[in-house]
C-alpha positions, 0 to 999 in steps of 0.5 A: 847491762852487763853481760860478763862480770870479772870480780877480783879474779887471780891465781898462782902457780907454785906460788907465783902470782899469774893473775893477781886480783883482776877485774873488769865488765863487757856489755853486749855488742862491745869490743874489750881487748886485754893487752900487755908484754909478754908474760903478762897473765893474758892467756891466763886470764882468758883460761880462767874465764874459759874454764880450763883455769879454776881461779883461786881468788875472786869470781866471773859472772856470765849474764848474772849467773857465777860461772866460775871453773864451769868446764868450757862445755857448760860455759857453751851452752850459756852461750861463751865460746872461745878460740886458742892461739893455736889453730882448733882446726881439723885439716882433714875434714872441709871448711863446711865440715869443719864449721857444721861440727861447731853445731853439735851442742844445739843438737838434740838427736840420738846417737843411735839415730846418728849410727843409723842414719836415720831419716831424723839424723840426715835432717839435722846433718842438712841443717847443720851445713846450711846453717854452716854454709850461711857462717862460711858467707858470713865470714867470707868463706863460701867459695872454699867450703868443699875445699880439704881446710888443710888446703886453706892459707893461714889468714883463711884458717884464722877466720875459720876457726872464728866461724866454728866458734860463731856455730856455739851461737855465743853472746859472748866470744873470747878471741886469742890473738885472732891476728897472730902471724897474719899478714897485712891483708890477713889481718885487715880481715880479720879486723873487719869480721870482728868489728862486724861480729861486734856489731851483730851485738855479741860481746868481744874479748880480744887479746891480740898483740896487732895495737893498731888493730886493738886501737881502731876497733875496741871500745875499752882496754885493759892493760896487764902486766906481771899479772895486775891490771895496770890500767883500763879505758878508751883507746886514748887513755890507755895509750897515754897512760904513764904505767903503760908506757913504762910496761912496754918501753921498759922506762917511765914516760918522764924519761921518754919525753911524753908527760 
């Protein structure tokens, strides 16, 4: 069954087409990753799924439920969570700090308790970390959890941005290029934990530009250029289809010798 459901999904800007007429499905515990050139509505697309985008055209279903242009918070709650390009990190605060802070939405206490520190509201703080803590093991993190997350390498704040993201207990998780300026260890990584996360049975979004990565662990693939799906499949398919060669090398798979 079907957890997310994109119908037709688009929109402009100033009259240019950035996402125009996309659609496809993700079940529970499968790897789906949108590539494409640059400038191809990626992030576009994943900002209309995530509620920062409203679509002008088409719509998305989370678990039968239209969620389309609910505010990211909303969309939390029903269990989608998302990481940016960007790293969503506060340097200032410890890796623990940083993942416990990803729990607030499951929390149910007062605000006058917090202030108060009230017995109630140290119990759900204590929670919080332990449940933070088993995240920081999860993704392989634990030794750092007191350390300043400013003190961290950038590969090691990658995978802790995806532990905070891993504190909304998503059914679904949208990562934007987790991999971006990592090394060759960074990314084996990263690519382990997103397999593993996968396999815990929460469904994947993934844009990434690492394709040896897509390749190794995506069950399917969807392919945009200029704002439309090009092409959709396995690994295999994909990588010899004739539009997706020609979007990337920039010539028609006749003219490079491989149909």
């Amino acid at each position: 069954m079907d957890l997310l459901q994109v119908n037709n999904i688009g929109i402009s800007f100033g009259g240019l087409k950035a996402v125009n007429g996309v659609d496809f499905s993700l079940q529970p515990g499968r790897i789906l990753s949108v590539i494409g050139p640059n400038g191809a509505g990626k992030t576009t697309l994943f900002n209309m799924l995530s509620g920062i985008y409203r679509p002008m055209t088409g719509n998305v279903v989370l678990d039968g439920q239209d969620v389309t242009g609910m505010p990211a918070h909303l969309l939390a709650r029903l269990g989608m969570s998302r990481t940016f390009q960007n790293l969503q990190i506060f340097p200032n605060m410890t890796v623990l700090e940083n993942v416990a802070s990803g729990f607030h939405l499951q929390e149910k206490g007062s605000l006058l308790a917090d202030l108060l520190r009230l017995p109630s509201s140290k119990q759900r703080t204590r929670i919080s970390e332990d449940k933070a803590y088993e995240l920081l093991q999860r993704v392989r993190l634990e030794q750092a959890a007191h350390r300043m997350a400013s003190a961290l390498s950038y590969g090691s704040l990658k995978r802790l941005e995806i532990a905070r993201a891993l504190a909304l207990e998503p059914r679904l998780l949208l990562l934007d290029e987790p991999a971006a300026g990592c090394n060759a260890v960074e990314t084996h990584e990263i690519e382990r934990l997103v397999a593993e996360v996968a396999d815990s049975g929460i469904a994947i979004l993934l844009v990434e530009h690492d394709m040896k990565m897509v390749m190794r662990i995506s069950q399917n693939i969807v392919v945009l250029d200029n704002g439309e799906k090009i092409a959709e499949g396995t690994p295999q398919e994909v990588s010899k289809h004739p539009r997706v060669i020609e979007a990337y090398l920039g010539v028609s798979a006749t003219e490079e010798g491989v149909v």
